[in-house]
C-alpha positions in Angstrom: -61.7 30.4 -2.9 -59.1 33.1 -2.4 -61.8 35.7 -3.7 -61.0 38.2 -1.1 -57.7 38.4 -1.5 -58.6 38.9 -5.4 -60.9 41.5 -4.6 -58.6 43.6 -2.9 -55.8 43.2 -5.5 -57.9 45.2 -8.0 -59.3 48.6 -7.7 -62.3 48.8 -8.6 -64.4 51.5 -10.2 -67.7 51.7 -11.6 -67.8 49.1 -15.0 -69.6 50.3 -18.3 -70.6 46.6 -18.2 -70.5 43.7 -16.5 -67.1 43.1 -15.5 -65.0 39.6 -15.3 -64.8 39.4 -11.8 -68.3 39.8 -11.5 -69.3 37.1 -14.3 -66.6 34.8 -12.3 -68.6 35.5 -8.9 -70.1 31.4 -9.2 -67.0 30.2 -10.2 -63.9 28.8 -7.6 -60.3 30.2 -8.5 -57.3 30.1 -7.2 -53.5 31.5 -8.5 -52.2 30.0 -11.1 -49.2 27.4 -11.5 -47.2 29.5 -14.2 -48.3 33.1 -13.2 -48.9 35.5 -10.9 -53.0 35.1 -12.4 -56.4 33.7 -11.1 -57.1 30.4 -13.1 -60.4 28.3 -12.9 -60.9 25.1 -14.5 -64.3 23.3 -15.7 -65.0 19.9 -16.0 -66.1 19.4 -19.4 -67.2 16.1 -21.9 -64.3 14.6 -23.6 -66.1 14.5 -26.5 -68.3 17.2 -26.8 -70.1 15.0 -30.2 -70.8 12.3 -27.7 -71.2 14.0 -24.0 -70.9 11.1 -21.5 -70.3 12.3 -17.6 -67.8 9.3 -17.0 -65.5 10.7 -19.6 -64.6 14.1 -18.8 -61.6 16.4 -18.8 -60.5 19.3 -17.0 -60.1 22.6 -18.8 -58.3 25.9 -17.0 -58.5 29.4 -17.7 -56.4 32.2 -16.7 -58.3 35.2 -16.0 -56.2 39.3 -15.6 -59.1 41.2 -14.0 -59.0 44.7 -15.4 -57.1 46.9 -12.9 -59.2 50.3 -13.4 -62.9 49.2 -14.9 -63.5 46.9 -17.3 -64.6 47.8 -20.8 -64.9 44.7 -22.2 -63.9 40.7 -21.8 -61.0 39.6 -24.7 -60.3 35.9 -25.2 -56.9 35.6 -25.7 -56.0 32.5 -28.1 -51.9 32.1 -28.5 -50.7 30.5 -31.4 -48.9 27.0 -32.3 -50.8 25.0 -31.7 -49.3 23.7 -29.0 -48.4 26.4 -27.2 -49.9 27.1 -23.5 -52.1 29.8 -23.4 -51.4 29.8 -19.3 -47.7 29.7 -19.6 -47.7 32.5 -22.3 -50.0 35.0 -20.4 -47.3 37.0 -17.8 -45.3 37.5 -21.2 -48.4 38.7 -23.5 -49.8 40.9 -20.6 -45.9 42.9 -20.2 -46.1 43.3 -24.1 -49.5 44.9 -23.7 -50.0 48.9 -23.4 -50.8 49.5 -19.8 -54.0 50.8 -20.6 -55.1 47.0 -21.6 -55.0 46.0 -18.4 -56.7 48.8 -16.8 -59.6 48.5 -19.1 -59.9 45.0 -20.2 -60.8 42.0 -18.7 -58.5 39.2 -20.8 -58.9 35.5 -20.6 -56.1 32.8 -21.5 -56.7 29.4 -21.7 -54.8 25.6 -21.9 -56.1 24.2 -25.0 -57.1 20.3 -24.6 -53.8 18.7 -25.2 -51.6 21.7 -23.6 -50.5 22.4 -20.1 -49.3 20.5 -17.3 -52.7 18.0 -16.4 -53.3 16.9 -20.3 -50.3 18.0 -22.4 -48.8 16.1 -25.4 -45.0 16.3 -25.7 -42.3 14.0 -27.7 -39.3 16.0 -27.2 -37.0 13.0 -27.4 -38.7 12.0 -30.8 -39.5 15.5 -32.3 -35.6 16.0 -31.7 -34.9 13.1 -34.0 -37.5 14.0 -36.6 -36.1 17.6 -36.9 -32.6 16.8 -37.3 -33.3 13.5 -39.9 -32.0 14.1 -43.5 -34.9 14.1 -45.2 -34.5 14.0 -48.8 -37.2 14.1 -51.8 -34.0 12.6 -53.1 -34.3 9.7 -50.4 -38.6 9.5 -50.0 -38.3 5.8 -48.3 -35.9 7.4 -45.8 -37.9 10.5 -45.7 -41.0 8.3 -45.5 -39.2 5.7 -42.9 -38.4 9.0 -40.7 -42.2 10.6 -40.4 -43.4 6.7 -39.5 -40.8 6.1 -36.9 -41.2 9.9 -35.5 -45.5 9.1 -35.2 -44.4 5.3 -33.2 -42.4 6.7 -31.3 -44.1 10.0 -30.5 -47.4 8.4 -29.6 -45.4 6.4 -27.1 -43.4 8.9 -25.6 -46.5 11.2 -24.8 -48.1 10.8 -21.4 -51.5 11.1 -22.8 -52.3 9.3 -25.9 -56.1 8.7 -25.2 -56.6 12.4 -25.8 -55.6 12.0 -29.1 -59.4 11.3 -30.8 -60.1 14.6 -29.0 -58.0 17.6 -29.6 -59.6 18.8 -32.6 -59.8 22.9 -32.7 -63.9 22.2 -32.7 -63.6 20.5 -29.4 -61.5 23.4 -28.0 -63.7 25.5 -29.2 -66.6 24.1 -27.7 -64.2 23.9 -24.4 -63.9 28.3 -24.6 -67.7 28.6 -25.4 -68.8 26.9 -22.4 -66.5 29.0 -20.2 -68.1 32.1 -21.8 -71.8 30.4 -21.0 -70.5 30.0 -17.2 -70.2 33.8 -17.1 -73.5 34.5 -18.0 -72.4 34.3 -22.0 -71.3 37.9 -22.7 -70.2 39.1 -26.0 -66.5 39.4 -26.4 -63.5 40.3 -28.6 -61.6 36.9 -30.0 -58.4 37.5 -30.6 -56.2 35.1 -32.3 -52.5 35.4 -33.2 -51.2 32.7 -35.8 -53.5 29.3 -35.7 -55.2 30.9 -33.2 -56.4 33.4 -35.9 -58.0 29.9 -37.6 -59.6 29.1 -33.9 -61.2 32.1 -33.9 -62.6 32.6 -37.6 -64.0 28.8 -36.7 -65.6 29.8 -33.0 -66.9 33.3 -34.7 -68.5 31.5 -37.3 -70.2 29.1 -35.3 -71.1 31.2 -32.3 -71.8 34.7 -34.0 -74.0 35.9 -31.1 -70.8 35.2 -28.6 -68.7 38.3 -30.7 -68.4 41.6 -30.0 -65.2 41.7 -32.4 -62.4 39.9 -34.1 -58.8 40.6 -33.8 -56.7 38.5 -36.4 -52.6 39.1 -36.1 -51.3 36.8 -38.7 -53.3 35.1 -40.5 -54.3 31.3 -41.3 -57.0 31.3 -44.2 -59.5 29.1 -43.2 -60.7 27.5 -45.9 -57.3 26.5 -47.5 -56.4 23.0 -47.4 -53.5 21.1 -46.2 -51.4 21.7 -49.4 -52.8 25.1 -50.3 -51.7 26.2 -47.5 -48.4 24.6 -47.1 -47.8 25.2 -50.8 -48.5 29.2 -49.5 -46.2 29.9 -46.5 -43.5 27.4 -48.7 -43.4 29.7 -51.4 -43.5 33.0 -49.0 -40.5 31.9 -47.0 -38.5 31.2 -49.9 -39.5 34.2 -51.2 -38.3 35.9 -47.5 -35.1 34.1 -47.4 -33.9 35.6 -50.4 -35.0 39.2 -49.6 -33.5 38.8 -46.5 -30.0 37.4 -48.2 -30.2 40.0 -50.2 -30.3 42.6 -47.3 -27.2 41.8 -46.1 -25.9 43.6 -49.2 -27.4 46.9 -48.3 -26.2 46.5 -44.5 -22.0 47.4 -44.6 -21.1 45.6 -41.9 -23.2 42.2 -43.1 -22.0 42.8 -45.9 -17.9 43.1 -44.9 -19.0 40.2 -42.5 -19.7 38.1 -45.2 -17.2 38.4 -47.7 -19.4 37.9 -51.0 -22.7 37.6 -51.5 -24.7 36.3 -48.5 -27.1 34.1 -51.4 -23.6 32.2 -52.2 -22.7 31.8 -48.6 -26.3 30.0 -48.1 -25.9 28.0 -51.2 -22.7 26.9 -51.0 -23.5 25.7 -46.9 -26.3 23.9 -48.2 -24.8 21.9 -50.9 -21.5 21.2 -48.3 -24.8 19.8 -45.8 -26.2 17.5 -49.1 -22.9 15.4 -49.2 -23.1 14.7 -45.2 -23.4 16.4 -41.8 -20.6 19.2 -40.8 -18.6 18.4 -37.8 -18.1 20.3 -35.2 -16.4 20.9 -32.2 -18.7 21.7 -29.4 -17.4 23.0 -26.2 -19.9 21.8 -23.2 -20.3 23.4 -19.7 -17.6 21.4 -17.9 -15.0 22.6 -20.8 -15.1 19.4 -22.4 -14.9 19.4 -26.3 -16.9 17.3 -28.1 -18.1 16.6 -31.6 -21.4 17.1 -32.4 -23.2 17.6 -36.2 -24.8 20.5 -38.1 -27.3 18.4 -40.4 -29.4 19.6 -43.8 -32.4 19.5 -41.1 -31.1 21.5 -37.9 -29.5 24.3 -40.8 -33.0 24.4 -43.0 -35.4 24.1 -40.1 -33.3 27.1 -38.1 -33.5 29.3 -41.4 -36.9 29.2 -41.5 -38.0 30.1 -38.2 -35.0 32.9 -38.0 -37.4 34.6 -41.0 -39.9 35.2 -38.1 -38.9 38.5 -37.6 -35.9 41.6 -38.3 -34.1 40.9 -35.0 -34.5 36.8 -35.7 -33.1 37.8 -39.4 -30.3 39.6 -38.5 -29.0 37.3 -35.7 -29.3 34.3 -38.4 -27.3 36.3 -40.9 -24.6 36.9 -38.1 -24.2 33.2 -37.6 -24.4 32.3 -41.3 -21.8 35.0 -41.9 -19.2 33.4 -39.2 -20.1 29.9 -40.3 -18.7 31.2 -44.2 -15.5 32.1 -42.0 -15.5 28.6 -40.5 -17.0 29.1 -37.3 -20.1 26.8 -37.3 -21.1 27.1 -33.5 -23.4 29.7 -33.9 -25.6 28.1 -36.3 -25.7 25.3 -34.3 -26.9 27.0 -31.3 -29.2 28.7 -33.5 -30.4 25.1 -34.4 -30.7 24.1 -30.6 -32.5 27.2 -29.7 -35.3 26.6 -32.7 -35.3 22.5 -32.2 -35.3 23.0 -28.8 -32.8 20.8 -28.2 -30.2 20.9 -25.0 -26.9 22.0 -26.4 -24.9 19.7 -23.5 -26.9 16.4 -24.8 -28.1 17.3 -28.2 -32.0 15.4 -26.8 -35.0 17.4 -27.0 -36.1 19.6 -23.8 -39.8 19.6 -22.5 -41.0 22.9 -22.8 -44.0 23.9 -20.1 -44.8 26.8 -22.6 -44.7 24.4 -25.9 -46.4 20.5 -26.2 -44.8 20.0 -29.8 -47.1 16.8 -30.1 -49.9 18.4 -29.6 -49.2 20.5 -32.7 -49.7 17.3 -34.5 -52.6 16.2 -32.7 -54.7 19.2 -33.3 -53.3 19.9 -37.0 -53.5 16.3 -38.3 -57.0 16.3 -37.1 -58.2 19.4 -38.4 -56.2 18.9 -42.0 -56.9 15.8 -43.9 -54.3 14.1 -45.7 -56.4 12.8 -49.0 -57.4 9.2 -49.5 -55.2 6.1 -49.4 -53.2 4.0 -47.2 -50.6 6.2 -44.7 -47.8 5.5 -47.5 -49.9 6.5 -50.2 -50.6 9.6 -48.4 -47.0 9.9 -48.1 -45.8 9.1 -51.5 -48.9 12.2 -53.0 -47.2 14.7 -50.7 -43.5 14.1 -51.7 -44.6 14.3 -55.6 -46.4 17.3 -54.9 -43.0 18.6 -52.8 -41.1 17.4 -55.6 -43.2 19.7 -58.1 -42.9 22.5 -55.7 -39.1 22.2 -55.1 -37.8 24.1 -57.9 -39.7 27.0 -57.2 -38.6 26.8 -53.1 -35.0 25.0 -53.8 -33.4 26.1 -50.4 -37.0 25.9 -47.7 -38.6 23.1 -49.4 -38.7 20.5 -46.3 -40.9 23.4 -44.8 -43.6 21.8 -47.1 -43.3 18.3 -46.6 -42.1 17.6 -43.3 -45.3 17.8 -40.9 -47.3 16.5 -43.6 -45.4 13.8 -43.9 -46.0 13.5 -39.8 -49.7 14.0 -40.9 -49.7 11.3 -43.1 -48.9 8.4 -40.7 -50.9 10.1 -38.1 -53.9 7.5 -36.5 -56.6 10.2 -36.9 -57.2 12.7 -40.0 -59.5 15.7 -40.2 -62.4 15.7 -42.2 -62.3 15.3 -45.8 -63.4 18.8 -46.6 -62.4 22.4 -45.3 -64.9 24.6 -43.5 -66.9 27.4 -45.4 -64.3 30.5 -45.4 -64.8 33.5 -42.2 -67.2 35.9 -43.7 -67.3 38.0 -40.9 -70.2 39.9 -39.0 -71.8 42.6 -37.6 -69.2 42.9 -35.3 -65.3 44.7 -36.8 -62.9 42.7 -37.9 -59.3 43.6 -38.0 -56.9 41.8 -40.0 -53.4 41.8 -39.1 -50.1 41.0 -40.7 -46.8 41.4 -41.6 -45.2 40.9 -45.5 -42.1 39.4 -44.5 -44.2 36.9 -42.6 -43.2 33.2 -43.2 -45.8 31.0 -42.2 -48.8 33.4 -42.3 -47.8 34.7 -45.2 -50.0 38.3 -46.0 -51.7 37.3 -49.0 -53.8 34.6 -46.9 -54.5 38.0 -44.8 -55.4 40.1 -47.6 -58.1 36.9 -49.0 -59.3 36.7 -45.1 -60.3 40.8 -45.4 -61.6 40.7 -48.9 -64.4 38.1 -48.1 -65.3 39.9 -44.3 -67.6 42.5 -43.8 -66.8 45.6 -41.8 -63.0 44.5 -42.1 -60.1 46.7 -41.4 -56.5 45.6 -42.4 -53.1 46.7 -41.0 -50.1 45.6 -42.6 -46.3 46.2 -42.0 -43.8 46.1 -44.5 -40.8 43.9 -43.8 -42.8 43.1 -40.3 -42.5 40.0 -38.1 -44.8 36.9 -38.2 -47.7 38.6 -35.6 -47.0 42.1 -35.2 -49.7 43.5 -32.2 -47.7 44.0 -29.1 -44.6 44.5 -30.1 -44.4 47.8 -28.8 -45.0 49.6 -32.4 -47.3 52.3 -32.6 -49.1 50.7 -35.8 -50.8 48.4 -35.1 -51.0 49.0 -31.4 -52.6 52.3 -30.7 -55.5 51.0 -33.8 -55.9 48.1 -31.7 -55.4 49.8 -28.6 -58.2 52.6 -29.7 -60.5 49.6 -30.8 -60.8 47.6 -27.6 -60.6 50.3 -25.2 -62.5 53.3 -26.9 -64.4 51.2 -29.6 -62.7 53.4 -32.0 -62.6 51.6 -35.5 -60.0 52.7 -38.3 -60.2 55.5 -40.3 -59.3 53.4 -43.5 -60.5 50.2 -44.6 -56.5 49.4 -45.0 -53.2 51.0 -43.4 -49.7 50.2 -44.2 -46.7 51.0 -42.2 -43.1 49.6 -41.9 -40.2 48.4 -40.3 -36.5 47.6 -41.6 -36.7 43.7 -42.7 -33.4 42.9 -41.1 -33.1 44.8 -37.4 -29.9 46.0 -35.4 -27.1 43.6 -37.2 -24.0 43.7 -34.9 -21.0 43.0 -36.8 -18.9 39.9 -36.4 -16.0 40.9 -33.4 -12.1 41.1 -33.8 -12.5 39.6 -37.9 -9.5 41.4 -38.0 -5.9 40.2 -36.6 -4.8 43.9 -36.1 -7.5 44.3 -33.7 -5.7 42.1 -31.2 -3.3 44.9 -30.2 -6.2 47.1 -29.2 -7.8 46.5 -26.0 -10.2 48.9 -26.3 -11.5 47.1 -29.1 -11.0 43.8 -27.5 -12.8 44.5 -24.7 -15.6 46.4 -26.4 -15.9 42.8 -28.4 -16.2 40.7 -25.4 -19.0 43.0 -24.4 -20.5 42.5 -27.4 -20.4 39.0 -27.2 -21.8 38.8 -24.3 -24.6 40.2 -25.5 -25.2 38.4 -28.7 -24.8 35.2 -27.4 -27.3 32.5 -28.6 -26.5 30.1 -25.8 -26.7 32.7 -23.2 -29.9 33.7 -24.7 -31.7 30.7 -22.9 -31.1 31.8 -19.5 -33.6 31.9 -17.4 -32.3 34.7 -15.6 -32.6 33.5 -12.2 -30.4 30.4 -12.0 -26.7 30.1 -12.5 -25.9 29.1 -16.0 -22.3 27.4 -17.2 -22.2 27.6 -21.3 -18.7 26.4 -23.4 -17.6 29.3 -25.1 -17.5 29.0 -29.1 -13.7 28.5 -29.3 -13.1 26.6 -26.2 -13.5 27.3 -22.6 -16.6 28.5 -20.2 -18.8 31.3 -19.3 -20.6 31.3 -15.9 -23.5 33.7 -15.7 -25.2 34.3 -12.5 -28.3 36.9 -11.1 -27.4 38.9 -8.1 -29.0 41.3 -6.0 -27.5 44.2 -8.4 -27.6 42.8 -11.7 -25.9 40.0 -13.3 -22.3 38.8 -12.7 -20.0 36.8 -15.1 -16.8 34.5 -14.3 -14.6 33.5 -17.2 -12.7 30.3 -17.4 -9.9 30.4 -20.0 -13.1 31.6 -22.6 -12.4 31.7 -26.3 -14.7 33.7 -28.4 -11.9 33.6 -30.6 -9.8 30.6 -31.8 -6.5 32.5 -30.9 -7.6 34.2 -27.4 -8.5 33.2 -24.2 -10.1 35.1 -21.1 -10.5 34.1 -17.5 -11.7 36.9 -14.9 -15.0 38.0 -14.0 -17.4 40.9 -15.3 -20.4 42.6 -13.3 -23.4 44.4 -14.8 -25.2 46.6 -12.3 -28.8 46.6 -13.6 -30.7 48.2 -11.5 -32.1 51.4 -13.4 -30.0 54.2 -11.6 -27.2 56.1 -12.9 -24.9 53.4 -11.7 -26.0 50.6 -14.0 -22.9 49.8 -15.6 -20.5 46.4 -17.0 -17.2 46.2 -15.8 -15.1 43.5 -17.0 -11.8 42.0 -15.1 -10.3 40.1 -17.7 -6.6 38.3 -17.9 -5.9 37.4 -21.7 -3.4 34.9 -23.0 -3.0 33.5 -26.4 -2.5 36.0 -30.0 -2.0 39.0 -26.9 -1.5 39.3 -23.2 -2.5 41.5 -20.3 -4.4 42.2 -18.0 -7.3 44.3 -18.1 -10.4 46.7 -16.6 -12.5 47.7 -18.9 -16.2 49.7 -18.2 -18.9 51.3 -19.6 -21.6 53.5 -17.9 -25.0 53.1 -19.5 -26.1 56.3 -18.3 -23.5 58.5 -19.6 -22.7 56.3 -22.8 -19.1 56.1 -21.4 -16.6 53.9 -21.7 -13.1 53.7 -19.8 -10.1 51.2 -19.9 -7.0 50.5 -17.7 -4.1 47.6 -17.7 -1.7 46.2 -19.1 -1.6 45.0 -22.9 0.9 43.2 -24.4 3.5 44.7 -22.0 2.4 47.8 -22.2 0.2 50.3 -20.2 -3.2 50.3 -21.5 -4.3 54.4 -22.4 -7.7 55.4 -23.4 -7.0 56.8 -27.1 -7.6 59.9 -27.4 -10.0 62.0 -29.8 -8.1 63.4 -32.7 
């Protein structure tokens, strides 16, 4: 099926070893819904414990074809879980150095319980969950909240006879008989996050399947549920206040945030203990609304902003203008981690994320102890509550999917699987120290059990750090699967800054109004810092309320991106309507001009542009009555 029209798409060259294409030559395959790949699907058992051919389900791969020859076959296994491995590939593949996918045959894959024929989503009850109060100070409430969030969950998913059968060693069993339909070659596992747990699990029980192991931020194995919630609990907390205490050493955080950014947190924090923040919301028809920053949306967006520098420094931004009483930021920030829809505050279904299925695969490969669902529940909050003085400001990061857990209708098994010990095939261990939820001492216990391990570990690096466009890890991982080059060094550092490019708050000062240079140089940078405008899809127009009051339109065009303004406030005292066009096409012309009428705190009428190619910037109008004249250079 299609197979010629494959066959010409890829040039092909003499292969070292048998290549992809050619294991796939029995198989059907056709392009696949979410990319511009070949997928193929198997029918497999349900239950692979208990094969019966009237209960089957269908399994897809996603299969990039290496372009030049094929050196080897890597099984790509994304993260979550939950997340769709099909989905996801078109944005691992760009991330990749282009020799990858000359040389490398790569295979993604929608886990049982992801993707569009089998998926498990909740959005409408994960959005609840996340935004609950959730209190070791309240645990009925806290307790009431993870029972309500399971009933209402397991309803609201499409697919809730799957649930018996997600387990990671059903999945597994799912990507080992894909690899026997191509005539079982050995191949490189690589896992990034849980995936690094699906692969120690399918190395482990298929050694003869691995020719090596790539783990990017690691899941120890062998830990169980509270070990290893009581771990990435303690890192985070540990990463929040590294990354407070940045802001310190950055001038502009720093002047942003008016005092120390540590008492800006805490002082939010207690405010959010007494009762939800209100807000004035500005939705996409200019309508103002009030909606609620909770404990939950505030706690649950701090955490995952510690994913990485550039997550770190846009969360320190927002907490910095919420300390000057601009809370809209954080709440997008919320939104954007929740996944919520900023114009109805309800949960959005994600193609690329099945937030159920998270549950249904880590409630069934965790156990929860002994005892009745409450019982369950009641061990975990004592346990939280012994935890919480040592992870005051993060602590719902340890009790709030166990909790879930807890009330769950299947558990894992009792006891945790015999830790990865490696192989005759490498192993490299990957991971960054600023990493919240894989935090790098599970990575360094991973490498001191494994033989012929190799770790690489970056200081103040994000949660997964291959592909990222950094030369370490990527040209050791880079040398590994194409060249079979292993690392000179058992173990190599490297770094990165902790907190990445923070942009200083805009026009914090009132004397700022009567520039327009600076004005308009602010609206630029607005435009570009924008956590709403973030979501945009980039091909469809997009209508967001500006923070103040007011909308922003944002539309693709042949040339780049145009912008329309409709009385838009980015500030309470200053409104813009007009329009703005970025030409972004990669020639000398790209370029964003803005149009913009102002009223409010100053007036005029302005054209402001800047040339990306010659880092030049030029301004004409009139402000405040007067002409508007570049300054010039003293």
């Amino acid at each position: 099926m299609l197979r010629a029209l494959a066959l010409a798409l890829i040039l092909a060259a003499p292969a070292q070893a048998q290549s992809l294409y050619e294991a796939t030559s029995d198989l059907d395959f056709a392009p696949c819904q979410l990319s511009s790949l070949y997928c193929t699907t198997l029918t497999l058992p349900l239950d692979h414990n208990a094969p019966d051919p009237a209960r089957t389900i269908d399994i897809t791969f996603a299969l990039s074809f290496a372009n030049v020859e094929s050196r080897g076959i890597l099984f790509y296994v994304v993260g979550g879980p939950g997340a769709s491995g099909l989905a996801s590939a078109e944005q691992y593949l760009a991330s990749f150095d282009e020799g990858l996918t000359d040389y490398l045959d790569i295979v993604f894959v929608d886990q049982r319980g992801t993707g569009p024929d089998h998926g498990l989503a909740c959005p409408t009850a994960q959005a609840r969950f996340d935004a609950a109060d959730l209190r070791l100070s309240d645990p009925g409430a806290a307790k009431a909240a993870a029972r309500a969030y399971v009933a209402d969950c397991t309803t609201e998913m499409d697919r809730p006879d799957l649930l018996p059968f997600v387990a990671s060693e059903q999945a597994i069993r799912d990507t080992e008989a894909f690899r026997q339909a191509i005539g079982a070659p050995q191949v490189w596992l690589y896992g990034e996050s849980y995936g690094t747990q699906f692969v120690q699990a399918y190395a482990s029980a298929f050694p003869e399947a691995v020719r090596g192991v790539i783990l990017d931020g690691v899941v120890d194995l062998s830990l169980d549920a509270p070990g290893f919630y009581r771990s990435y609990t303690l890192a985070a907390e540990e990463i929040l206040t590294r990354t407070l205490d940045a802001c310190a050493e950055i001038a502009a955080c720093a002047r942003d945030m008016g005092g120390p950014a540590q008492d800006i947190h805490d002082r939010l924090a207690q405010r959010l203990d007494q009762a939800p923040i209100p807000v004035a919301f500005t939705l996409s028809t200019g309508q103002t609304v009030t909606r609620d920053l909770t404990r939950g949306l505030f706690e649950l967006s701090t955490f995952y902003a510690l994913y990485s520098p550039e997550g770190r420094a846009e969360y320190l931004r927002a907490l910095a203008a919420a300390g000057r009483g601009n809370f809209v930021p954080l709440l997008h920030l919320g939104y954007v981690y929740m996944q919520l829809d900023s114009e109805t505050g309800e949960g959005i279904p994600d193609p690329g994320w099945f937030g159920a299925a998270f549950f249904a695969i880590t409630c069934t490969d965790y156990d929860t102890g002994p005892g009745t669902p409450d019982q369950r529940a009641d061990r975990i909050l004592a346990q939280a509550a012994q935890l919480a003085p040592k992870a005051p400001r993060l602590i719902r990061s340890y009790f709030q999917e166990q909790l879930a857990c807890a009330y769950w209708p299947h558990q894992g098994p009792p006891s945790r699987p015999a830790p990865y010990a490696g192989g005759d095939w490498p192993t490299l261990v990957l991971n960054g120290d600023a990493d919240p939820i894989t935090p790098i001492a599970m990575a360094y216990d991973v490498l001191d059990r494994v033989g012929n391990g190799y770790g690489v570990f970056l200081q103040n690096g994000p949660h997964v750090i291959w592909g990222r466009g950094k030369p370490c890890p990527d040209s050791i991982v880079r040398a590994a699967l194409i060249d079979g080059i292993l690392p000179e060094a058992r173990e190599q550092n490297c770094r990165e800054d902790l907190v990445q490019d923070y942009t200083p708050l805009t026009l914090t000062d009132p004397a700022d109004l009567a520039d327009p240079l600076a004005v308009a140089q602010a609206v630029d940078i607005e435009l570009y810092h924008s956590i709403a405008l973030s979501l945009w899809d980039g091909v469809h127009p997009m209508t967001i309320g500006c923070d103040h009051g007011g909308t922003l339109t944002i539309a693709s065009t042949e040339h780049g991106t145009d912008y329309s303004f409709e009385d838009c406030r980015f500030w309470p005292d200053l409104a813009f309507s007009g329009a703005g066009i970025e030409v972004n096409l990669g020639q000398p012309e790209d370029s964003i001009t803005l149009g913009l009428t102002a009223s409010g705190a100053a007036t005029g009428a302005i054209t402001y542009q800047y040339r990306l190619s010659q880092e030049a910037w030029s301004i004409s109008g009139i402000w405040n009555g007067q002409p508007v004249r570049l300054p010039r250079l003293p």
